[in-house]
MARGU-625650 format. One line per field, with one value per atom (N, C-alpha, C): residue number from 1; residue in one letter; atom name; x, y, z. Coordinates in steps of 0.2 Angstrom, whole numbers, plus 2048, in hexadecimal, padded with zeros to 3 digits. Layout:
N
pos <- NUM, ...
code <- A, ...
site <- CA, ...
X <- X, ...
Y <- Y, ...
Z <- Z, ...
END
This chain:
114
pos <- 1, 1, 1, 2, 2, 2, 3, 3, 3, 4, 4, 4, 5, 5, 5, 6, 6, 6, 7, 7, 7, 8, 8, 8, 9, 9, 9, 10, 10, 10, 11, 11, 11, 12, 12, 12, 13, 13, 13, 14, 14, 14, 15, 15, 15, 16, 16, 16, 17, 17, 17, 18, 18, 18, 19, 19, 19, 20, 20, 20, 21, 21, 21, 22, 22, 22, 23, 23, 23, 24, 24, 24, 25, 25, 25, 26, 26, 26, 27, 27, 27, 28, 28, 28, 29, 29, 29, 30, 30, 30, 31, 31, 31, 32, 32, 32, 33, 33, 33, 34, 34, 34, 35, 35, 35, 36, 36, 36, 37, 37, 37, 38, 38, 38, 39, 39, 39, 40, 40, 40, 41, 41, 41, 42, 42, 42, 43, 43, 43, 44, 44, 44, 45, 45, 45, 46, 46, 46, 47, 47, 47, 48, 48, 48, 49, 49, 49, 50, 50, 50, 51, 51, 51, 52, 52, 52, 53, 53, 53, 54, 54, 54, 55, 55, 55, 56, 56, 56, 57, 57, 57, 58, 58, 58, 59, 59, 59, 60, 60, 60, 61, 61, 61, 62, 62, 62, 63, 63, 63, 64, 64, 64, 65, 65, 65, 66, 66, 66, 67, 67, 67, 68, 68, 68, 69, 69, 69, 70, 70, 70, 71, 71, 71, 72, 72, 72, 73, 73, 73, 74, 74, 74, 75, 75, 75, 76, 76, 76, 77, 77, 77, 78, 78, 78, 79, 79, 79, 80, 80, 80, 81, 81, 81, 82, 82, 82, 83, 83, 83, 84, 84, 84, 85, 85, 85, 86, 86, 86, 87, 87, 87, 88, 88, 88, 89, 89, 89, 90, 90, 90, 91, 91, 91, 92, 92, 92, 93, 93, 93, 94, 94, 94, 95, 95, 95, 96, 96, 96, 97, 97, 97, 98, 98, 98, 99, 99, 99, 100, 100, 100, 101, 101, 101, 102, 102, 102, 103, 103, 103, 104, 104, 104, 105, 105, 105, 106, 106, 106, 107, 107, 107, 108, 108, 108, 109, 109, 109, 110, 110, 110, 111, 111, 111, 112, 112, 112, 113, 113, 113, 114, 114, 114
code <- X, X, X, X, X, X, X, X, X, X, X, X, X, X, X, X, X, X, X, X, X, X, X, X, X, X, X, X, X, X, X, X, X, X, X, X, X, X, X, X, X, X, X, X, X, X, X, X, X, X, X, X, X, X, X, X, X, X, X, X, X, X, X, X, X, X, X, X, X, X, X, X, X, X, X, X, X, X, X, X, X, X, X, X, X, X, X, X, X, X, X, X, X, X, X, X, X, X, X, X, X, X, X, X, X, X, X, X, X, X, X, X, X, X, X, X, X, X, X, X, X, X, X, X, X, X, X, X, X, X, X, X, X, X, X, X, X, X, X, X, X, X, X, X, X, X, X, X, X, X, X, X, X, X, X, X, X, X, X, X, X, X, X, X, X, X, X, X, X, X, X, X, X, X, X, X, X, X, X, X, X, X, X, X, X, X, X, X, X, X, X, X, X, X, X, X, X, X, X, X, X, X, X, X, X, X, X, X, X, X, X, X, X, X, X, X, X, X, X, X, X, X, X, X, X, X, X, X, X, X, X, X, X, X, X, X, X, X, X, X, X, X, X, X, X, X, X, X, X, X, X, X, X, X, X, X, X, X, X, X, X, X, X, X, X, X, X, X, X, X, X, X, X, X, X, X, X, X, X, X, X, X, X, X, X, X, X, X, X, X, X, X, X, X, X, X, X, X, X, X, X, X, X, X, X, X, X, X, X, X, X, X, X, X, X, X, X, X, X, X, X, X, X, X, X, X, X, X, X, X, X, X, X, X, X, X, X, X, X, X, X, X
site <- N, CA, C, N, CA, C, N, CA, C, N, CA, C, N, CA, C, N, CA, C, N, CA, C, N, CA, C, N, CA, C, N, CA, C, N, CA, C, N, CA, C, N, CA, C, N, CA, C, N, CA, C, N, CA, C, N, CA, C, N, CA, C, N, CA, C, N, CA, C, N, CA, C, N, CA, C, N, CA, C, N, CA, C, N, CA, C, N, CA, C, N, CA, C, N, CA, C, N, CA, C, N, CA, C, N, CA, C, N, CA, C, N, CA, C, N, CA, C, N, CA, C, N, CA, C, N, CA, C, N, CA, C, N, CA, C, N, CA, C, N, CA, C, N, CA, C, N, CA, C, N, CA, C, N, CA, C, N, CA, C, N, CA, C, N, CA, C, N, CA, C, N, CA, C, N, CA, C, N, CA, C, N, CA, C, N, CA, C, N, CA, C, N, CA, C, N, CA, C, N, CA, C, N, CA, C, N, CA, C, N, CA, C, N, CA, C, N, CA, C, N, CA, C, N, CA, C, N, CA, C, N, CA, C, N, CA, C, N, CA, C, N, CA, C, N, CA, C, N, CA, C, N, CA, C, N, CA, C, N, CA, C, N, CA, C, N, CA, C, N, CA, C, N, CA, C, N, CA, C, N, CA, C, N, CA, C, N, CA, C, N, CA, C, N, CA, C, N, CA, C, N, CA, C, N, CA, C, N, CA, C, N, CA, C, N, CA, C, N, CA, C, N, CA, C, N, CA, C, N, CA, C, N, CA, C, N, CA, C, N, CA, C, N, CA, C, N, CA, C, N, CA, C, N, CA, C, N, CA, C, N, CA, C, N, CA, C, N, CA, C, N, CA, C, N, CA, C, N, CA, C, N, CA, C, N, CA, C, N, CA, C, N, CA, C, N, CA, C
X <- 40A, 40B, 40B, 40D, 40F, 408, 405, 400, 402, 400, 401, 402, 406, 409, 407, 406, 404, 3FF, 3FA, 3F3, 3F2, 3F5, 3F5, 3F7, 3FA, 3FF, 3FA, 3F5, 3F1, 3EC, 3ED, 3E7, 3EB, 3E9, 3ED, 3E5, 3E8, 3E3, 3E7, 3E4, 3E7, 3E0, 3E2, 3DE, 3E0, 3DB, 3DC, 3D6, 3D7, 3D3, 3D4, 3D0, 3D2, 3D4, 3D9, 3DD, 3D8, 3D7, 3D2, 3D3, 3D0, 3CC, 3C8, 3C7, 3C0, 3BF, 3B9, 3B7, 3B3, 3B7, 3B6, 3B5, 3AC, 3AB, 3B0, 3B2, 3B4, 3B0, 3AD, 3AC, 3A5, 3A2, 399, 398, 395, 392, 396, 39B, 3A1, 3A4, 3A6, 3AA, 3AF, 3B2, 3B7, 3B5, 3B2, 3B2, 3B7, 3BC, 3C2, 3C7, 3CB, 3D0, 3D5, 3D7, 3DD, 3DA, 3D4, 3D3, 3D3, 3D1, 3D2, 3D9, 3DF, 3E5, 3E7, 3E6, 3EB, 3E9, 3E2, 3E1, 3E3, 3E5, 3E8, 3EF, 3F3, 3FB, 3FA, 3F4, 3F4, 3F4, 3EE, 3EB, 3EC, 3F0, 3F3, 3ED, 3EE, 3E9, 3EA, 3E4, 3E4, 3E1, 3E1, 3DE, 3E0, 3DD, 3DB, 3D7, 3D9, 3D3, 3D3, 3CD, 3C9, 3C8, 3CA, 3C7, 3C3, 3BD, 3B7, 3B7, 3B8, 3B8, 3B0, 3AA, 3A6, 3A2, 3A7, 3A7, 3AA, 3A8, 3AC, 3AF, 3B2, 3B8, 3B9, 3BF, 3C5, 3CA, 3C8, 3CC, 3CC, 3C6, 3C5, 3C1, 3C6, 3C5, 3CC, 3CF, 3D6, 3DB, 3E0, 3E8, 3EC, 3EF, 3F5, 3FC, 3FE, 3FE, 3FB, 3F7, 3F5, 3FC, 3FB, 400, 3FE, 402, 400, 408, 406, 40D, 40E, 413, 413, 40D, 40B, 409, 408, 407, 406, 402, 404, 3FE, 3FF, 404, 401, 406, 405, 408, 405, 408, 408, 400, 3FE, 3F5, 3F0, 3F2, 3F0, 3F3, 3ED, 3F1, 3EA, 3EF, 3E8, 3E6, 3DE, 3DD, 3D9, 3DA, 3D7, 3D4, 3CC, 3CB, 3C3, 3BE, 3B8, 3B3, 3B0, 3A9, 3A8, 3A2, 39E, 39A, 39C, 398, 39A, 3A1, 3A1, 3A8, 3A9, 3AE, 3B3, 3B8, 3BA, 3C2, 3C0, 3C7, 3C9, 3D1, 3D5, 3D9, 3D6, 3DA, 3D9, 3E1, 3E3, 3E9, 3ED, 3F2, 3F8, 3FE, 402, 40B, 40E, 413, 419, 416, 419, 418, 40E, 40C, 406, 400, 3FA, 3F8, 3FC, 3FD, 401, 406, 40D, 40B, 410, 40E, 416, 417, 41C, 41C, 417, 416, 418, 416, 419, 413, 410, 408, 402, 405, 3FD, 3FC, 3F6, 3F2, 3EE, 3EF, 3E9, 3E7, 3E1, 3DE, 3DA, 3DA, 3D6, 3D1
Y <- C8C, C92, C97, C9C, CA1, CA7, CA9, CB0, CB5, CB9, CBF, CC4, CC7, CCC, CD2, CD4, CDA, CDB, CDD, CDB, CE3, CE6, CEE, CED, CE7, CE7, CE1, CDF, CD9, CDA, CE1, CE4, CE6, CE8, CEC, CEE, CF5, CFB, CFE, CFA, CFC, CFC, CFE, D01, CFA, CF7, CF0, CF1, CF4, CF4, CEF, CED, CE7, CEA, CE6, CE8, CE8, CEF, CEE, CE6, CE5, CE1, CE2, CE3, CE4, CEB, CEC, CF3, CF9, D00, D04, D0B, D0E, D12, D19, D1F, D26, D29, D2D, D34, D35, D3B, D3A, D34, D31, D2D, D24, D26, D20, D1D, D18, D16, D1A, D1D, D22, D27, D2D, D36, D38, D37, D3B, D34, D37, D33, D33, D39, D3A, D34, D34, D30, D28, D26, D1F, D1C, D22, D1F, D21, D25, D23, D1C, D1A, D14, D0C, D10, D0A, D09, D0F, D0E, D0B, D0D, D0B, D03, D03, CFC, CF6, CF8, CF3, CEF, CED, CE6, CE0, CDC, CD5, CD1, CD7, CD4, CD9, CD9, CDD, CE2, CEA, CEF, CF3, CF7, CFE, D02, D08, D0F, D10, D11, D14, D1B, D1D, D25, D27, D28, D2B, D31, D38, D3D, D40, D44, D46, D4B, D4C, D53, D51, D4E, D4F, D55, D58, D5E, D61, D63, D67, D62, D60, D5D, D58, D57, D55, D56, D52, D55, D54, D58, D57, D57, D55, D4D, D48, D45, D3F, D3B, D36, D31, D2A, D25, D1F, D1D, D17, D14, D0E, D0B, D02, D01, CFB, CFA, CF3, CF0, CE8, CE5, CE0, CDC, CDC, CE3, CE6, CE2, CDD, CDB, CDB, CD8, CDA, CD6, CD0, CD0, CD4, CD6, CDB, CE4, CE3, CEB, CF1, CF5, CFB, CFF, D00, D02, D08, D0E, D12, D17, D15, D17, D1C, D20, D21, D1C, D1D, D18, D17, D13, D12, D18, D1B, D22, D27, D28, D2E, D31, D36, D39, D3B, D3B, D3B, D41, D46, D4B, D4B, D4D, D4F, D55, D5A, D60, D63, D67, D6A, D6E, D70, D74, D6F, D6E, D6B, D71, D6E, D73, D6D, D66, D60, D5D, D5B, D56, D55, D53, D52, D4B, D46, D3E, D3D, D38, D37, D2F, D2C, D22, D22, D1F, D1C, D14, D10, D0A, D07, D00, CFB, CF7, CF5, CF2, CF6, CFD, D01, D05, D03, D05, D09, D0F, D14, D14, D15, D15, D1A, D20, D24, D27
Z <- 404, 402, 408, 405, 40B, 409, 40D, 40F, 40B, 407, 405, 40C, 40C, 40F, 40E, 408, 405, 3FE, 402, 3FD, 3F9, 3FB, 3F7, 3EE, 3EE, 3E8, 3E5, 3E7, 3E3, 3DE, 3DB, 3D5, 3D2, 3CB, 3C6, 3C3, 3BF, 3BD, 3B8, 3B0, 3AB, 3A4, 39F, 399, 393, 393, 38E, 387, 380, 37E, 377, 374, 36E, 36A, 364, 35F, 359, 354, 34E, 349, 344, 342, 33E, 337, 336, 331, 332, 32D, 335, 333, 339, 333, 335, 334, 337, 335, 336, 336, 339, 338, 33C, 33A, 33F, 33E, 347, 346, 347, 345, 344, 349, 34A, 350, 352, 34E, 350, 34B, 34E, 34C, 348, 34A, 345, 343, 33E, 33A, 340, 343, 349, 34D, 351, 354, 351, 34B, 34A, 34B, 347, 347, 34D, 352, 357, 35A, 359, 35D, 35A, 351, 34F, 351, 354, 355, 35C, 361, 367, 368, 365, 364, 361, 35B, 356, 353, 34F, 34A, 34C, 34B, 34A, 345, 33F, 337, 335, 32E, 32C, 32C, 32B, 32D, 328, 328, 325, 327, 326, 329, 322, 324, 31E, 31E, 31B, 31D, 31B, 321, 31F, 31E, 321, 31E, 317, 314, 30E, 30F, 316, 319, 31F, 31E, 325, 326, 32C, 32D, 333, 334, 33C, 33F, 344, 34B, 348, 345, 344, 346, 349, 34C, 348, 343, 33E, 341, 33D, 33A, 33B, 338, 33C, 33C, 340, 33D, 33E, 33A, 33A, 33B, 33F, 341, 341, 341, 340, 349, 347, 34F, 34E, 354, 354, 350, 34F, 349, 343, 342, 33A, 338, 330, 32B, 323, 320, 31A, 318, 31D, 31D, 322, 327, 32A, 329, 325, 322, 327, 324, 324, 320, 31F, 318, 319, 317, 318, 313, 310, 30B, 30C, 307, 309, 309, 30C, 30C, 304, 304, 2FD, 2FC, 2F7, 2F6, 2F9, 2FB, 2FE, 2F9, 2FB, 2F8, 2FD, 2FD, 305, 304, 308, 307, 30D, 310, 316, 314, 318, 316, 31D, 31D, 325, 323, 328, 32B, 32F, 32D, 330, 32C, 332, 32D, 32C, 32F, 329, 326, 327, 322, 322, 321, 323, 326, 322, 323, 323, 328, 32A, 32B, 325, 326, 328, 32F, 32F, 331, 32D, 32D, 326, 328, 323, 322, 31C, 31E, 31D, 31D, 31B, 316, 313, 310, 30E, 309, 309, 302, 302, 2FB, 2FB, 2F6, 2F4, 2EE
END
C-alpha cells in the first residue's frame, strides 16, 4: 500500500443520534419538554418501530413553535407509526397562535389520538 499523504482528512465530526422506538414522555420532566421539540426530532431522526408521544402535561402552548410539524421521515410505515396521545390520566389540550395551523401532518403513517 501506499502511505497516507494527507492525514488532515482522516477524522470526520458529525452528530449521529438513534431513531425513536418505543414510548416517549412530553412535557416537565419527559424526554422531550415540548411537543415542538419531540417532533422535530422525529422528522430529524426517523423511526425504527413503533412510537408514542405521551402527552404528560394538560397544556401545550407556551414554549411551542407553531406550527408544529410532522413530516414523513425514515422508518415510518404503515407498522411503524406515530402515536401521539395524553398520558394515562391526563387530559391533554394544544392551543397557540399560528396564522396557518397549530399542527401540520404532512406524513403518511401517523397517528394522533385524542
Amino acid at each position: 500500500g501506499v502511505t497516507d499523504q494527507n492525514t488532515a482528512n482522516d477524522s470526520y465530526s458529525g452528530s449521529v443520534s438513534p431513531s425513536l422506538s418505543g414510548s416517549y414522555s412530553i412535557g416537565s420532566g419527559g424526554m422531550f419538554t415540548t411537543l415542538t421539540a419531540a417532533t422535530a426530532y422525529y422528522n430529524a431522526w426517523g423511526v425504527c418501530g413503533p412510537t408514542a408521544f405521551n402527552l404528560t402535561n394538560s397544556t401545550y402552548g407556551a414554549g411551542e413553535t407553531f406550527p408544529i410539524l410532522i413530516t414523513s421521515t425514515n422508518g415510518s410505515s404503515a407498522t411503524n407509526t406515530l402515536t401521539i396521545r395524553p398520558a394515562s390520566g391526563v387530559s391533554a389540550s394544544i392551543s397557540g397562535s399560528s396564522s396557518t395551523s397549530i399542527l401540520t401532518l404532512n406524513a403518511s403513517g401517523t397517528i394522533i389520538s385524542f
